[in-house]
PDB file of N, CA, C and O in Angstrom:
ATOM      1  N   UNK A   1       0.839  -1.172   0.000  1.00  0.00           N
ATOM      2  CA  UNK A   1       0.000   0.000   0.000  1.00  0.00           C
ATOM      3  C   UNK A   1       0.882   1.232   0.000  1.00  0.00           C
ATOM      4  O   UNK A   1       2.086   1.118   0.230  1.00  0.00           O
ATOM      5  N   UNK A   2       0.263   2.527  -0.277  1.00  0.00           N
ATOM      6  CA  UNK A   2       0.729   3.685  -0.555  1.00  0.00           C
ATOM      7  C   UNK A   2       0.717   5.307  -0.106  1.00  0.00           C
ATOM      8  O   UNK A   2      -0.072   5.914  -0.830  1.00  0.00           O
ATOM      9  N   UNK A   3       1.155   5.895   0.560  1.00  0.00           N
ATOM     10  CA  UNK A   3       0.393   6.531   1.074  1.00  0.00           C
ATOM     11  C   UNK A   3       0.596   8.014   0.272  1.00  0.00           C
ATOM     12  O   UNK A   3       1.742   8.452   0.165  1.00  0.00           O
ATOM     13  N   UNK A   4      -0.820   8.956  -0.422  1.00  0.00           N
ATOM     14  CA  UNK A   4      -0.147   9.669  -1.163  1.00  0.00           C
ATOM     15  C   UNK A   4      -1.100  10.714  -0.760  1.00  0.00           C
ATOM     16  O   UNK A   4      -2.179  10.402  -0.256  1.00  0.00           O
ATOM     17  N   UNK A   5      -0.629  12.416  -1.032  1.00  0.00           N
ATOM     18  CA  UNK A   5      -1.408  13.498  -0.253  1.00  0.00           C
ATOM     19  C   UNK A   5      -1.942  14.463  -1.501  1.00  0.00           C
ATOM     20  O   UNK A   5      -1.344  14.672  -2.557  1.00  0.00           O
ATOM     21  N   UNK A   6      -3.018  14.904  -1.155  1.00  0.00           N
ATOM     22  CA  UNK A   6      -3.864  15.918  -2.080  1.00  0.00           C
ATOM     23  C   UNK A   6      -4.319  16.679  -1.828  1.00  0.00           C
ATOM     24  O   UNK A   6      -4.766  16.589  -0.685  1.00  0.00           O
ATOM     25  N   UNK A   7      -4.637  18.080  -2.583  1.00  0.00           N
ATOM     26  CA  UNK A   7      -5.530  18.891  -2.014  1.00  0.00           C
ATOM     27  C   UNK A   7      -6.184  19.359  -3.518  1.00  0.00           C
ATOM     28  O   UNK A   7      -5.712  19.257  -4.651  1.00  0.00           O
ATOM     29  N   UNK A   8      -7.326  19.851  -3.089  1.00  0.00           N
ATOM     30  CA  UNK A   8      -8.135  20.557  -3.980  1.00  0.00           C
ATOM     31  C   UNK A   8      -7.981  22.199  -3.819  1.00  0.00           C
ATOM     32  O   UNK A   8      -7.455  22.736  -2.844  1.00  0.00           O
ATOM     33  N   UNK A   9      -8.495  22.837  -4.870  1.00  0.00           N
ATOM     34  CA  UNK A   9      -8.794  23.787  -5.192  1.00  0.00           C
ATOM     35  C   UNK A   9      -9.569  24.680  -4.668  1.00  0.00           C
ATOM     36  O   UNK A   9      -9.493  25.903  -4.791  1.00  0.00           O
ATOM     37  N   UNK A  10     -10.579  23.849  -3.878  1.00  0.00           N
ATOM     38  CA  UNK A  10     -11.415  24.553  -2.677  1.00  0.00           C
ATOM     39  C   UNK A  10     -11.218  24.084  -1.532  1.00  0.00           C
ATOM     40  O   UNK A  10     -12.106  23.945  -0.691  1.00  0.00           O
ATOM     41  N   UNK A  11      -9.908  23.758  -1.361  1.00  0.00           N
ATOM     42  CA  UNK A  11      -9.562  23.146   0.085  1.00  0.00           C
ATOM     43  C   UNK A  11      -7.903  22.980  -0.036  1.00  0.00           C
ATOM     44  O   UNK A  11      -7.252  21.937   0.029  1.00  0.00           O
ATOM     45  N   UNK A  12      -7.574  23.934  -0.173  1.00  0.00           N
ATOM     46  CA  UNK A  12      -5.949  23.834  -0.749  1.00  0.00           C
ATOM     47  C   UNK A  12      -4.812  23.688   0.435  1.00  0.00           C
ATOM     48  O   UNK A  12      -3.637  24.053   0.390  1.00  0.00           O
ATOM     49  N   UNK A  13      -5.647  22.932   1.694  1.00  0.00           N
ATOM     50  CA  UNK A  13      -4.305  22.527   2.620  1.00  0.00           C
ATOM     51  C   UNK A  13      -4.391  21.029   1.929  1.00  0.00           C
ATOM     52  O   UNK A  13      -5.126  20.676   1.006  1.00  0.00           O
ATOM     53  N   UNK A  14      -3.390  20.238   2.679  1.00  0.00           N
ATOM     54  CA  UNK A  14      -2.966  18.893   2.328  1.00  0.00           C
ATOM     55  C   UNK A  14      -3.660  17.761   3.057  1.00  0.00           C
ATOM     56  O   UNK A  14      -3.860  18.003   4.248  1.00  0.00           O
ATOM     57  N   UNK A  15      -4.175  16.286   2.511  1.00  0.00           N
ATOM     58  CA  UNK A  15      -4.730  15.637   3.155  1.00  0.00           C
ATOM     59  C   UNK A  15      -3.920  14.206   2.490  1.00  0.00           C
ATOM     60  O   UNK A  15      -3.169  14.112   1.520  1.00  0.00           O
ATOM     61  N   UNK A  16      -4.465  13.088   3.534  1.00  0.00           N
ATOM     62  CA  UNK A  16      -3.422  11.776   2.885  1.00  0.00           C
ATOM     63  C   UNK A  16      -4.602  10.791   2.532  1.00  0.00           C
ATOM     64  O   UNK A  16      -5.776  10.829   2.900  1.00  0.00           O
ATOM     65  N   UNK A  17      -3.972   9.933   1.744  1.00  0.00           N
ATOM     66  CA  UNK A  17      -4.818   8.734   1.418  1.00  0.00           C
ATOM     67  C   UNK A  17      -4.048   7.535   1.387  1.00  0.00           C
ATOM     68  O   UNK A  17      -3.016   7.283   0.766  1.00  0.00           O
ATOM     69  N   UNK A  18      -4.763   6.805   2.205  1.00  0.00           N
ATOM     70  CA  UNK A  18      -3.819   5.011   1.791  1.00  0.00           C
ATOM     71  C   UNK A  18      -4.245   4.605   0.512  1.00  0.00           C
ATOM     72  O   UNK A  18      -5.273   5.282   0.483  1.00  0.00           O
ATOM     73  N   UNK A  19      -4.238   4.115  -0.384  1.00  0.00           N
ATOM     74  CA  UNK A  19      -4.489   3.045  -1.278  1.00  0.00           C
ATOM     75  C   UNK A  19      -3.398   2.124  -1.448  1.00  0.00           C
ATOM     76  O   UNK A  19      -2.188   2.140  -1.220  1.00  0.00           O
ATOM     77  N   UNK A  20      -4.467   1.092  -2.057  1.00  0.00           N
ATOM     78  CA  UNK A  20      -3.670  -0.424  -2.168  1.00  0.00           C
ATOM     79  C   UNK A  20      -3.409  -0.170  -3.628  1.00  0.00           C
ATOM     80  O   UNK A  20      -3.615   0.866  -4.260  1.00  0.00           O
ATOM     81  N   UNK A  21      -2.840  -1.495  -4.107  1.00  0.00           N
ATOM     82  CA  UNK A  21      -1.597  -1.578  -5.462  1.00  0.00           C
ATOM     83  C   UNK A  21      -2.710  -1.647  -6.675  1.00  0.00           C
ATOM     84  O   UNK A  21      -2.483  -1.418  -7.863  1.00  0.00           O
ATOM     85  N   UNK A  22      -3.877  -1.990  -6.128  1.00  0.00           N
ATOM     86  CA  UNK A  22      -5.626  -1.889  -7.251  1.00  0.00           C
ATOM     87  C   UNK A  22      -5.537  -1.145  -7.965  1.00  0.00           C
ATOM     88  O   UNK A  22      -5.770  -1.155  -9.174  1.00  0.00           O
ATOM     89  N   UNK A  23      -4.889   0.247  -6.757  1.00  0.00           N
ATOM     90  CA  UNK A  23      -6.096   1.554  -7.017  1.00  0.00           C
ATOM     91  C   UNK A  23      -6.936   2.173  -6.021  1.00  0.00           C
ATOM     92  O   UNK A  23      -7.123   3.389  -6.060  1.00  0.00           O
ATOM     93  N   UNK A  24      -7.583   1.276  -4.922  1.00  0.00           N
ATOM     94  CA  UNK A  24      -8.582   1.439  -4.605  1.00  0.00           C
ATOM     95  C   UNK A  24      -8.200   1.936  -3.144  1.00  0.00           C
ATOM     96  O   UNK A  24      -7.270   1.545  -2.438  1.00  0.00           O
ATOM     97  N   UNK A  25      -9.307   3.046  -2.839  1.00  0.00           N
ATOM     98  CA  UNK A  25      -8.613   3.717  -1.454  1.00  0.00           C
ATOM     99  C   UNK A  25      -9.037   3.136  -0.565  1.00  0.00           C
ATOM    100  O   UNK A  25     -10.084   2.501  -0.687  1.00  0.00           O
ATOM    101  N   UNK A  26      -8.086   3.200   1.035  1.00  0.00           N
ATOM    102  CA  UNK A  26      -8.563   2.215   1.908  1.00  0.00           C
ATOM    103  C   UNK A  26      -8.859   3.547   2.730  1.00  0.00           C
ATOM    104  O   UNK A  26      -9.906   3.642   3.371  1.00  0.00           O
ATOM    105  N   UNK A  27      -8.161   4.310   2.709  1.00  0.00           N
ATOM    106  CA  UNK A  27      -8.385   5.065   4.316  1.00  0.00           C
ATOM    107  C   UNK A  27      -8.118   6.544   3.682  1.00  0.00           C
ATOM    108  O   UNK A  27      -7.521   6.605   2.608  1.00  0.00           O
ATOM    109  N   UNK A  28      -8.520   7.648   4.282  1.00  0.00           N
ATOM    110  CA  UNK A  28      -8.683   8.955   3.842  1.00  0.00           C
ATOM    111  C   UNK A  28      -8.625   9.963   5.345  1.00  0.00           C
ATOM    112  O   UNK A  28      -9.426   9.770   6.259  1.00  0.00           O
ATOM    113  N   UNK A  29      -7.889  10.698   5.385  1.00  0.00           N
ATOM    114  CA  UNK A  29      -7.748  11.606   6.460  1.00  0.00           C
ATOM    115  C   UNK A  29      -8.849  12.688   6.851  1.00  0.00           C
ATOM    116  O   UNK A  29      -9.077  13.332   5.826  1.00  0.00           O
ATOM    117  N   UNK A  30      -9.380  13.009   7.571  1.00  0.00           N
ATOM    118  CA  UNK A  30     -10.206  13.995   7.684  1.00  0.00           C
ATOM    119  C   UNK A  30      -9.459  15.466   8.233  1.00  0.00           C
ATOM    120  O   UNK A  30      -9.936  16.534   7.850  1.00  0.00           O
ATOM    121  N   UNK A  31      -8.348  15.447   9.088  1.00  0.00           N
ATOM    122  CA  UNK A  31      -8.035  16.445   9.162  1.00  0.00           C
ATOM    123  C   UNK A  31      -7.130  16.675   7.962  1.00  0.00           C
ATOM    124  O   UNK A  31      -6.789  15.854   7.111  1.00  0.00           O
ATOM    125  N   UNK A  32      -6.743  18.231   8.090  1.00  0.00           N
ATOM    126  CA  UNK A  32      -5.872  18.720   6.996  1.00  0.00           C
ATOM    127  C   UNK A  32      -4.646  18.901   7.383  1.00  0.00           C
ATOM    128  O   UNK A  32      -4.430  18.667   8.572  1.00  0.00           O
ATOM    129  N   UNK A  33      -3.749  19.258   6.715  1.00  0.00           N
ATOM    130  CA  UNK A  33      -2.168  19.814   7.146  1.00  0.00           C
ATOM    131  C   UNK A  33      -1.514  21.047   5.733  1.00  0.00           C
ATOM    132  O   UNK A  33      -1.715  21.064   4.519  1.00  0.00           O
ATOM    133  N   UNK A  34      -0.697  21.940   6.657  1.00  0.00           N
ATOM    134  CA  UNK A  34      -0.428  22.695   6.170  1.00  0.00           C
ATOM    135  C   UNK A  34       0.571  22.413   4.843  1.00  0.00           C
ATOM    136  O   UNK A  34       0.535  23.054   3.793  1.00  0.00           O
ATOM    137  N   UNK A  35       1.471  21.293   5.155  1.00  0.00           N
ATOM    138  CA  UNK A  35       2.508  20.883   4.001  1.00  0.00           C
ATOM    139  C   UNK A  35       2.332  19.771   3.532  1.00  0.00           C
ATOM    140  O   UNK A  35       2.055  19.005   4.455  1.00  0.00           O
ATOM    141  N   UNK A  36       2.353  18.993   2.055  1.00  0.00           N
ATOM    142  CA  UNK A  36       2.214  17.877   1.911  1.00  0.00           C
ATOM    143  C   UNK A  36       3.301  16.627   2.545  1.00  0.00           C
ATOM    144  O   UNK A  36       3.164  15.411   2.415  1.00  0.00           O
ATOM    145  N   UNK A  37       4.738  17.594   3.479  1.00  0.00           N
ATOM    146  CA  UNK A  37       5.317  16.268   3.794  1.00  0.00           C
ATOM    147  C   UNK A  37       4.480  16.093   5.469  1.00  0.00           C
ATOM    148  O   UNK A  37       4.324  15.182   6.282  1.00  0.00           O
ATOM    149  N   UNK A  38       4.220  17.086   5.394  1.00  0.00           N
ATOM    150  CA  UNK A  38       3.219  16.837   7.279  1.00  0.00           C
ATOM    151  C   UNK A  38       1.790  15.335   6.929  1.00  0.00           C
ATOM    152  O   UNK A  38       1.495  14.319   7.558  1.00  0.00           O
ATOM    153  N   UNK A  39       1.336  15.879   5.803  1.00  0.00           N
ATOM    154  CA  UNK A  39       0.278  15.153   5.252  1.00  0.00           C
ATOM    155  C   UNK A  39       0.558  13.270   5.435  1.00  0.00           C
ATOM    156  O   UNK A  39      -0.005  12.324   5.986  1.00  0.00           O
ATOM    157  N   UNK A  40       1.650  13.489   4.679  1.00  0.00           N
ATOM    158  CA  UNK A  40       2.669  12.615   4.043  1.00  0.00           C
ATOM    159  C   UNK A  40       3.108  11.067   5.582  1.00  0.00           C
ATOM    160  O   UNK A  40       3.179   9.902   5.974  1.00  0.00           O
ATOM    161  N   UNK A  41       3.228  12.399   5.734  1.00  0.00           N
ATOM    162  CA  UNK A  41       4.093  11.747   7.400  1.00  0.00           C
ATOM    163  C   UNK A  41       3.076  11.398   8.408  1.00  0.00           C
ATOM    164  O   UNK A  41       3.467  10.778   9.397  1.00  0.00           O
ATOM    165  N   UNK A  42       2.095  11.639   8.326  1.00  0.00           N
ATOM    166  CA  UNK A  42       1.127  11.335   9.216  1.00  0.00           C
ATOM    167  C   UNK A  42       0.189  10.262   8.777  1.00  0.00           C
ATOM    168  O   UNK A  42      -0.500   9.479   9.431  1.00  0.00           O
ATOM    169  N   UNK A  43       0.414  10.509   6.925  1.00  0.00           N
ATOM    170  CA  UNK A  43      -0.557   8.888   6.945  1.00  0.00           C
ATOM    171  C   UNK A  43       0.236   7.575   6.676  1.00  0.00           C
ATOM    172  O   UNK A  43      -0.406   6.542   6.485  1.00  0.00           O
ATOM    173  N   UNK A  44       1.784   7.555   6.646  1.00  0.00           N
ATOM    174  CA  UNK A  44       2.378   6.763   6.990  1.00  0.00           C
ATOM    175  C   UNK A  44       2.190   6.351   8.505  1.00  0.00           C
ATOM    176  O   UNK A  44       1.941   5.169   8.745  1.00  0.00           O
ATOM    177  N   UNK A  45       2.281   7.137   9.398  1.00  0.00           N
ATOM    178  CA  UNK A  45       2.062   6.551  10.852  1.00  0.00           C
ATOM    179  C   UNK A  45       0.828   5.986  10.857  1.00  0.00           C
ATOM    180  O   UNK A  45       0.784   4.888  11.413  1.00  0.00           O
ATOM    181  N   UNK A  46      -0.639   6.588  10.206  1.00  0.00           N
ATOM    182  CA  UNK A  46      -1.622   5.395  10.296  1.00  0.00           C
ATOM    183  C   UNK A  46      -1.463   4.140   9.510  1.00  0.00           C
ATOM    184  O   UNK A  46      -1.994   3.049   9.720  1.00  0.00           O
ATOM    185  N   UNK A  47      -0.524   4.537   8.438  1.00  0.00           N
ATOM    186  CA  UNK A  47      -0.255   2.768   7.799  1.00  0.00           C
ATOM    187  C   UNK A  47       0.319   2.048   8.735  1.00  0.00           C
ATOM    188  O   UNK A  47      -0.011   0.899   9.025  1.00  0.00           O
ATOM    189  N   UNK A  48       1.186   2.677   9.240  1.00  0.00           N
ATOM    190  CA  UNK A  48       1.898   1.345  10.213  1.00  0.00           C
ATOM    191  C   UNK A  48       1.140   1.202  11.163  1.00  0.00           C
ATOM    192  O   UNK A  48       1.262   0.042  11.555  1.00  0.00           O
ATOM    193  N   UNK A  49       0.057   2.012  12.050  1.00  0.00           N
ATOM    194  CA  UNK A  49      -0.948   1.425  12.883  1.00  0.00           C
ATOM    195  C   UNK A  49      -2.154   0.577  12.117  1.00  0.00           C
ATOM    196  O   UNK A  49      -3.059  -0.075  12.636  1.00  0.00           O
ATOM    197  N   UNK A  50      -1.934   0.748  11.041  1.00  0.00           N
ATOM    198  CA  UNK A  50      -3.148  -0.094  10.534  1.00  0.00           C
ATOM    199  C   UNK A  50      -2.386  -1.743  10.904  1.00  0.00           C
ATOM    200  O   UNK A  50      -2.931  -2.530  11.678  1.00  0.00           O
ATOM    201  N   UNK A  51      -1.344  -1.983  10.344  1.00  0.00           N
ATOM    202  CA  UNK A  51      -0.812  -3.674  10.333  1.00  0.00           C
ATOM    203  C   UNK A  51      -1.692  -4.130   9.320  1.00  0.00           C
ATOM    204  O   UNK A  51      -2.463  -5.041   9.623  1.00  0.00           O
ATOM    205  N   UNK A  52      -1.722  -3.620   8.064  1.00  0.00           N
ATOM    206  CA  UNK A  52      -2.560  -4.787   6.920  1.00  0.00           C
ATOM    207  C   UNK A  52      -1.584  -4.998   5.975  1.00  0.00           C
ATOM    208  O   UNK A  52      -0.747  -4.178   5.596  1.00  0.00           O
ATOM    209  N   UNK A  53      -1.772  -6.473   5.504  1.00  0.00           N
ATOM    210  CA  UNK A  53      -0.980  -6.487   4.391  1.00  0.00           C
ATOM    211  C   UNK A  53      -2.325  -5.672   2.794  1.00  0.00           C
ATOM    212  O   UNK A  53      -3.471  -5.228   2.728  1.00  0.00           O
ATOM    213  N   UNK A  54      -1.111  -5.942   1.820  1.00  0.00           N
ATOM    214  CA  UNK A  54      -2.091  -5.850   0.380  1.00  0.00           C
ATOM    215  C   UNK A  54      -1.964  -6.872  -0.163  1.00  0.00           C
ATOM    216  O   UNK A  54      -0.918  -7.212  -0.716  1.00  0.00           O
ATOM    217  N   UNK A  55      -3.192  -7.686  -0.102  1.00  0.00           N
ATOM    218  CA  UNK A  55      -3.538  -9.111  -1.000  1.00  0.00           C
ATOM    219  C   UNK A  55      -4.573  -8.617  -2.896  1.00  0.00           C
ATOM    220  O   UNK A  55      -4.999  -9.327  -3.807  1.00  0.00           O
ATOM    221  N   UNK A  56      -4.565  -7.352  -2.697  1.00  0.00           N
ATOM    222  CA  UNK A  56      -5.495  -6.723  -3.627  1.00  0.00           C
ATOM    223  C   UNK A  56      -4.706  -7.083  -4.930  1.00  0.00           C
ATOM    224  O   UNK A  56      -3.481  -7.210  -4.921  1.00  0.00           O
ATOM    225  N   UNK A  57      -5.587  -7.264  -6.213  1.00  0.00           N
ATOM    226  CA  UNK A  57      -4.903  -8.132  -7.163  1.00  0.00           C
ATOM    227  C   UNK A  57      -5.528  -6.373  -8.348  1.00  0.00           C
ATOM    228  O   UNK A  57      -6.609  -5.786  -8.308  1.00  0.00           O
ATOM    229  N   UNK A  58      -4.293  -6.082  -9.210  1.00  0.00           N
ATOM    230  CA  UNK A  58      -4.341  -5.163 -10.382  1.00  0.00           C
ATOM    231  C   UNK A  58      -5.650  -5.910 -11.109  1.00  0.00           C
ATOM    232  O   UNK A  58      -6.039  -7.060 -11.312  1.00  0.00           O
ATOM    233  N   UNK A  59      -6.051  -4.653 -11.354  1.00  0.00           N
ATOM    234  CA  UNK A  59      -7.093  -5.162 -12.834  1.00  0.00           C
ATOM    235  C   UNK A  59      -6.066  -4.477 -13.790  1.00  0.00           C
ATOM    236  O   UNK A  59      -5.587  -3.343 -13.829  1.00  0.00           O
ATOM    237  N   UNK A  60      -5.917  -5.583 -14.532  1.00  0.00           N
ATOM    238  CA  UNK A  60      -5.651  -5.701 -16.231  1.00  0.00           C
ATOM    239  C   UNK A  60      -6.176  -5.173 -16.832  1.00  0.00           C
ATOM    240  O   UNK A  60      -6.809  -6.069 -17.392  1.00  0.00           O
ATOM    241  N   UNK A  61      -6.525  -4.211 -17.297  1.00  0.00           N
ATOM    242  CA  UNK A  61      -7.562  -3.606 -18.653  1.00  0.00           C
ATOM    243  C   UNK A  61      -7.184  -3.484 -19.648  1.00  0.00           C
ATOM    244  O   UNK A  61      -6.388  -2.545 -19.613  1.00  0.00           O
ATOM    245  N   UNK A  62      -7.279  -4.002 -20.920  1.00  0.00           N
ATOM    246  CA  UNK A  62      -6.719  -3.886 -22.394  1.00  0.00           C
ATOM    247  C   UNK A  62      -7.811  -3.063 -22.761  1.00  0.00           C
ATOM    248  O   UNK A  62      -8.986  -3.039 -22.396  1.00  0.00           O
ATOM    249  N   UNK A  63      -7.046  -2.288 -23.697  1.00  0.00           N
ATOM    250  CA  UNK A  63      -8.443  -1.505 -24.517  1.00  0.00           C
ATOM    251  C   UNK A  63      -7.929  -1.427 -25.775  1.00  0.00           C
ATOM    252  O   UNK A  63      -6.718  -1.470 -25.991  1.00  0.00           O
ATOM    253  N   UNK A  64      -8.752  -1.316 -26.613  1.00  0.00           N
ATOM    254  CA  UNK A  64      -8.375  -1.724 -28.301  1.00  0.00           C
ATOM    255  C   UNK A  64      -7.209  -0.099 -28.830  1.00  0.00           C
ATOM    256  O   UNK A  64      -7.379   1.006 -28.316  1.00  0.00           O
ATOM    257  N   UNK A  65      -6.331  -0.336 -29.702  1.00  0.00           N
ATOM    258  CA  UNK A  65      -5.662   0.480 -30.284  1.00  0.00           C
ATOM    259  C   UNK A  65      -5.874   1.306 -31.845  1.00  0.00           C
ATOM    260  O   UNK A  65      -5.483   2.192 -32.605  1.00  0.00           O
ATOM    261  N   UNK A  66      -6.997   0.004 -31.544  1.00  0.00           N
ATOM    262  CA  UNK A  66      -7.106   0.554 -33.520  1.00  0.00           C
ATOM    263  C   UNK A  66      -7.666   1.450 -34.135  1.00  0.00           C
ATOM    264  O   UNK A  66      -7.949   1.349 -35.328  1.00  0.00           O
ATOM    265  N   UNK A  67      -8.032   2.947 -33.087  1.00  0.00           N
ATOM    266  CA  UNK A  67      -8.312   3.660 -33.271  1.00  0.00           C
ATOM    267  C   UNK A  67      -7.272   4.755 -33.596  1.00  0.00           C
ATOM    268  O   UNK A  67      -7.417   5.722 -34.344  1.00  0.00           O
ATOM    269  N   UNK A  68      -5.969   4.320 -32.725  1.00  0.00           N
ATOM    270  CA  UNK A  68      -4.854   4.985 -33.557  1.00  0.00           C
ATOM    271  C   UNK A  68      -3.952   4.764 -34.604  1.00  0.00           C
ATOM    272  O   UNK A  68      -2.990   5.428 -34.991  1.00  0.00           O
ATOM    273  N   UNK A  69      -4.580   3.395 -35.109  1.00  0.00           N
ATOM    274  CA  UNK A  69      -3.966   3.113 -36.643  1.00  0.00           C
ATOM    275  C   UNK A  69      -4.920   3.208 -37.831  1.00  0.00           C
ATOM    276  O   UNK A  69      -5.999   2.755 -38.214  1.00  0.00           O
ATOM    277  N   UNK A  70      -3.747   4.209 -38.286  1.00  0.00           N
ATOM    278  CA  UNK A  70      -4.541   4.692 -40.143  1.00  0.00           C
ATOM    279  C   UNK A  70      -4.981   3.772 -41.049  1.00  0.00           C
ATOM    280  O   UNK A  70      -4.097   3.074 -41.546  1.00  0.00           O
ATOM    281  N   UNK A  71      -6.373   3.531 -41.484  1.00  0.00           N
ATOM    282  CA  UNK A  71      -6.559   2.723 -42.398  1.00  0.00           C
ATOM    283  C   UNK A  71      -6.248   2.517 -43.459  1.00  0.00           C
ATOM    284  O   UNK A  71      -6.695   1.537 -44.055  1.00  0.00           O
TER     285      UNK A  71
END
């Protein structure tokens, strides 16, 4: 798992998110932080209080190409 920080445009302090290797988010911060390494650093400490592994399996998605080859 991963822990990575964001902010929006109407909320432009920093917040963290766990996600697994899917994609898919496990955990989301509610408070904010002023810097993304504060963000950063704080949802690493809930990863390591979490103790989960990631058993989560990638989706594969192929999608056709042949829309970028000239007929």
């Amino acid at each position: 798992m991963q822990v990575a920080a964001f902010s929006t445009p109407e909320s432009p302090d920093w917040r963290w998110r766990i996600i697994n290797y899917a994609g898919e988010i496990i955990e989301e911060s509610r408070e904010t932080y002023p810097t993304i390494v504060s963000a950063v650093a704080d949802g690493n400490k809930r990863l390591v209080q979490m103790n989960v592994v990631d058993n989560s399996v990638v989706a594969r998605v192929t999608r056709s190409t042949s829309h970028l080859r000239r007929r």
